[in-house]
N, C-alpha and C positions, 0 to 999 in steps of 0.2 A: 508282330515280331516273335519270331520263332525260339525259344530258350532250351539248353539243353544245359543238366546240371550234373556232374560228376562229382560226386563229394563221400569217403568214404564213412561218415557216419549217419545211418537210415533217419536220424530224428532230424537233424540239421537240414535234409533234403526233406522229409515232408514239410517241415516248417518254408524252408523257402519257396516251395512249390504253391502254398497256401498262398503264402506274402506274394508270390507274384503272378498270381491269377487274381489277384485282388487290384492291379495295375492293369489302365486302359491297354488293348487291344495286344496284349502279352499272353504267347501259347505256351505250356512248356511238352515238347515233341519228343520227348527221350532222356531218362536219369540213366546214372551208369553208378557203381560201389567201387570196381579199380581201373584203374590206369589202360589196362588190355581191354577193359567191356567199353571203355569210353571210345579209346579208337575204332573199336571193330564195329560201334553205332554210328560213328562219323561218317565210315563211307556209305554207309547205307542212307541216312538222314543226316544232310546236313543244317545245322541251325542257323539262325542269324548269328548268334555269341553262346561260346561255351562257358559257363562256372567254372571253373577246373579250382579243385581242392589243391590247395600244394601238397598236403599230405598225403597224397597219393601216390607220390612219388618214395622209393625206397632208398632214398637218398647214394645214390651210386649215378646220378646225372641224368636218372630216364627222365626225369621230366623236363627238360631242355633240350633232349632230341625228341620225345613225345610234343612240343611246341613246335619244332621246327620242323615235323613229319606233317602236322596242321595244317600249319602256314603254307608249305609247299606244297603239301598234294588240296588242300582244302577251303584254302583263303579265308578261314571262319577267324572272327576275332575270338579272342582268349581273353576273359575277366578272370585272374586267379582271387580265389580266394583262399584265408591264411589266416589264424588265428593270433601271431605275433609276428607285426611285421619287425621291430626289432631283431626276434630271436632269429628270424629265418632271415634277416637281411640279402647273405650272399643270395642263396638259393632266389630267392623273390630276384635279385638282378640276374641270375643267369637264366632264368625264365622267362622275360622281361627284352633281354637280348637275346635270345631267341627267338622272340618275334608277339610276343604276350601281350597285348594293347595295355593291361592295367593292373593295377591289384586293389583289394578291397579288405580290409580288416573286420572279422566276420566272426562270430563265436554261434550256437543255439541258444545260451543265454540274450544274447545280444535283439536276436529276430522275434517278432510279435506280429498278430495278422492289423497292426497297425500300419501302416503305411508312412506314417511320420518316421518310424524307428528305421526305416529301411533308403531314408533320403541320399544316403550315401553311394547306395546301391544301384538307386534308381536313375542317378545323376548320371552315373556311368554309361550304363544303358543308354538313357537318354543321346548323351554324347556320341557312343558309339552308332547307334541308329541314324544320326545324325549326319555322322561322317560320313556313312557305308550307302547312304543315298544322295547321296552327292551331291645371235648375229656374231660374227666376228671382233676380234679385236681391233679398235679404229686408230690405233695405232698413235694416240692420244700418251707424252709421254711428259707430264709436268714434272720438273728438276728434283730430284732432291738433294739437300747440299750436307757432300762429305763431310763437312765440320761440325754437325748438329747430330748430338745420340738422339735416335728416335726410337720409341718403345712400337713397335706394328701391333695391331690387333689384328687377333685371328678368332672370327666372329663367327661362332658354329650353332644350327638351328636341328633339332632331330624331332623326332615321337618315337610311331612303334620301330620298335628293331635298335633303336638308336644307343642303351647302352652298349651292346655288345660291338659296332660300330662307332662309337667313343671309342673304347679299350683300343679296339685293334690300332686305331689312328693317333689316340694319345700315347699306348703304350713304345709305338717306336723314334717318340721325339726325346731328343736328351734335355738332360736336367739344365744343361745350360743356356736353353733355347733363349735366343734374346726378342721376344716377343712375350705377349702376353694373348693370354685365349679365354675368351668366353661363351658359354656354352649354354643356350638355353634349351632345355629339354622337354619334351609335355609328360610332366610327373608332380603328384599332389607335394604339395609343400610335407608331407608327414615321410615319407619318403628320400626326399634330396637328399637330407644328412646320410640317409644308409648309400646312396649312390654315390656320392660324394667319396665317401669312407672306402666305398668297392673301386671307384676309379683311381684313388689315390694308392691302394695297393697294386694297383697292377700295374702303376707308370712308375717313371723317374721324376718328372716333373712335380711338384705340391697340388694339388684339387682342393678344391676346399668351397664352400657356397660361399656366396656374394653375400655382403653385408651391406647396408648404406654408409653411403664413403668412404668407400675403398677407393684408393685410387689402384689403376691398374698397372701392375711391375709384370716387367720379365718373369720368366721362369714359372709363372704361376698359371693357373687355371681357376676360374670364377663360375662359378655353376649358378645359376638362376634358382632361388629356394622361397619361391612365395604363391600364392596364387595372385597376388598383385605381378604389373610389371618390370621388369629390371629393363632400364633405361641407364645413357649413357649422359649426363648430364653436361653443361656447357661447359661448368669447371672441370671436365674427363673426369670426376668422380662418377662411381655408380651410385644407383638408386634407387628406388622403387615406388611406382604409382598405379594408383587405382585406374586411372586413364588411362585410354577408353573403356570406362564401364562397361560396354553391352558388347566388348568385343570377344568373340567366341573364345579363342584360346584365348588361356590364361596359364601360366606366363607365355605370351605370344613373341613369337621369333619376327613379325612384322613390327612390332611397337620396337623391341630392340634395336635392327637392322636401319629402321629410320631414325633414331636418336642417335646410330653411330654415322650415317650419313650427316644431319645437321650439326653435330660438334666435334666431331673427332677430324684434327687437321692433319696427324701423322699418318702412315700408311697402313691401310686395312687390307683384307682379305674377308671374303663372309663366302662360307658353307654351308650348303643343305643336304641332310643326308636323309637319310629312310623313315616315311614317317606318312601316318594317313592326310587328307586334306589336302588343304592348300595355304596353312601359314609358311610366311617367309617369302613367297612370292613377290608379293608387295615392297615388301621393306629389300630386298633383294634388288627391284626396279630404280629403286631410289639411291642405291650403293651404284648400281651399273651405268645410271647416269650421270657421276659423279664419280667415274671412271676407277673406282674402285675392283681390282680381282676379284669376281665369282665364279665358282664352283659347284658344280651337283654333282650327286652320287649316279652309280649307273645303276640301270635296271635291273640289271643281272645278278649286282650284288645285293639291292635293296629287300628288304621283308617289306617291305608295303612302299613302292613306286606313288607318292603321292605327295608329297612336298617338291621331291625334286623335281617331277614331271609337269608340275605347275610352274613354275618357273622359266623349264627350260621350254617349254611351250609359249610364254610371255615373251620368250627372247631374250631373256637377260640373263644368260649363261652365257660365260667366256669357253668352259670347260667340262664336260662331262667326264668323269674319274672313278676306275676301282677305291677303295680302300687304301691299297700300297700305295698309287699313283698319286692320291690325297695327301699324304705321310710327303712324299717327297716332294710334294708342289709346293707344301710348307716348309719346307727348309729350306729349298730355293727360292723362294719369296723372301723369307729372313734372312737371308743371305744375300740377297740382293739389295736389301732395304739397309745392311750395313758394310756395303762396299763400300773400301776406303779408298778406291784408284779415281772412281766416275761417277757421274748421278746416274740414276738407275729411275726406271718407271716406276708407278706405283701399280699399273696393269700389266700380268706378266703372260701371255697366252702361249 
């Protein structure tokens, strides 16, 4: 695995150049000191994953069109690293949605040519190496009855790319949406609260993480905050479980997507948007034969075509969708799901 480190301070990149030549079958192909010496290495040599310092950025946004310059001309994962993910919160989610696979919290204090000290680091790696080697609507329309409020869940699966693809799709739903959405993301539990915090400013509607037993209301949005899984439990509380242990993602959009197929009797909706892999696929199958709305994102718009292109290759996609076109399939889904003239389907194509 080929490693390329951008980080503007020379002791923190010798140290981690040490630390990770000291990890099985790990080259590092190329350091860079700024922002300009890193891209102008990329096209010449590209890595398996870049280090990218967030501090490298001169805080006027180049480093969120420096990610999304990567991503598109480059396909290289981006591991940022960052010395306070607190301080830098925004910054780290606008890097992040631009197409940034992860972040890592990282000081020279912190690195030793220990290997123990570096698990955090290595895990990701790990991860990423991991990843990087890899029907119609039947027209099924069971009642629902005008006289009963029903809360819809709008069930959304993402990774890389995916907060900036949040923003865009939560920010154009109004605050009075009568649905409820939840959203599991692949982001470290240390993390969430800052995304959380960044998606709740940018919408009308409340963001806020999942807690155990919560039940799910309107108007709100439930964010996934653990490395365990958030599951929908038979009493429609949320929750979170260690099960399945040994399943790759963690928190996994497949574990959720099947606990909202097995309990959830009101009308869903479940989305996959931009994201490496193939979680959600799975638990997406289990929604679509249980005649549940699904949706994928399009290629076009995706930073990493990999979630939703498993899916819609499984055949369990109703709908392939821009960004906008997602926005408005959700409110006409919620709007249909509280018509008060007729019963309306719970699958809308």
């Amino acid at each position: 695995m080929r490693i390329a480190i951008a980080h503007h301070d020379s002791s923190t990149r010798q140290l981690l150049r040490q630390a990770l030549l000291l990890l099985p079958d790990i080259q590092v192909c190329w350091e860079a000191s700024t922002l300009q010496d890193a891209l102008e290495q990329i096209s010449r040599i590209r890595p398996d994953t870049l280090l990218l310092d967030l501090d490298l950025d001169d805080h006027n946004g180049s480093m969120s069109a420096a990610v999304q310059h990567i991503m598109k001309n480059h396909a290289c994962p981006v591991l940022l690293l960052t010395s306070s993910i607190h301080e830098q919160a925004g910054r780290v989610f606008d890097a992040l949605g631009a197409g940034a696979t992860d972040v890592v919290a990282i000081t020279p204090s912190s690195i030793s040519l220990n290997t123990n000290d570096l698990e955090q680091l290595t895990r990701k790696l790990n991860t990423i190496r991991l990843l990087y080697t890899g029907r119609h609507t039947n027209n099924l329309t069971p009642d629902i009855s005008s006289e009963k409020y029903y809360t819809p869940i709008i069930a959304i699966g993402a990774s890389t790319g995916g907060p900036a693809a949040l923003a865009t799709i939560l920010s154009a739903l109004p605050a009075s949406l009568e649905a409820a959405i939840v959203v599991i993301q692949h982001v470290d539990v240390e993390f969430s609260l800052g995304l959380a915090n960044w998606l709740n400013s940018q919408c009308k509607l409340n963001v806020r993480t999942a807690r155990n037993n919560d039940s799910v209301d309107c108007g709100n949005v439930y964010l996934a905050a653990s490395q365990d899984h958030l599951i929908l439990r038979a009493d429609n509380k949320l929750a979170y479980t260690p099960d399945p242990e040994n399943y790759f993602y963690r928190p996994s959009v497949d574990v959720f997507f099947n606990s909202l197929s097995e309990n959830w009797q009101d009308p869903a909706m479940a989305i996959l948007l931009t994201g490496m892999g193939r979680d959600g696929a799975l638990g997406m199958a289990s929604l679509y034969s249980n005649n549940v709305s699904t949706i994928a994102q399009t290629e076009a718009s995706c930073t990493v075509f990999g979630m939703p292109k498993a899916a819609i290759n499984a055949g369990v996609v109703d709908r392939v969708l821009d960004l906008d076109e997602i926005t408005l399939a959700i409110k006409q889904f919620v709007q249909a799901c509280h018509h008060t003239q007729q019963t309306v389907p719970v699958r809308l194509a």
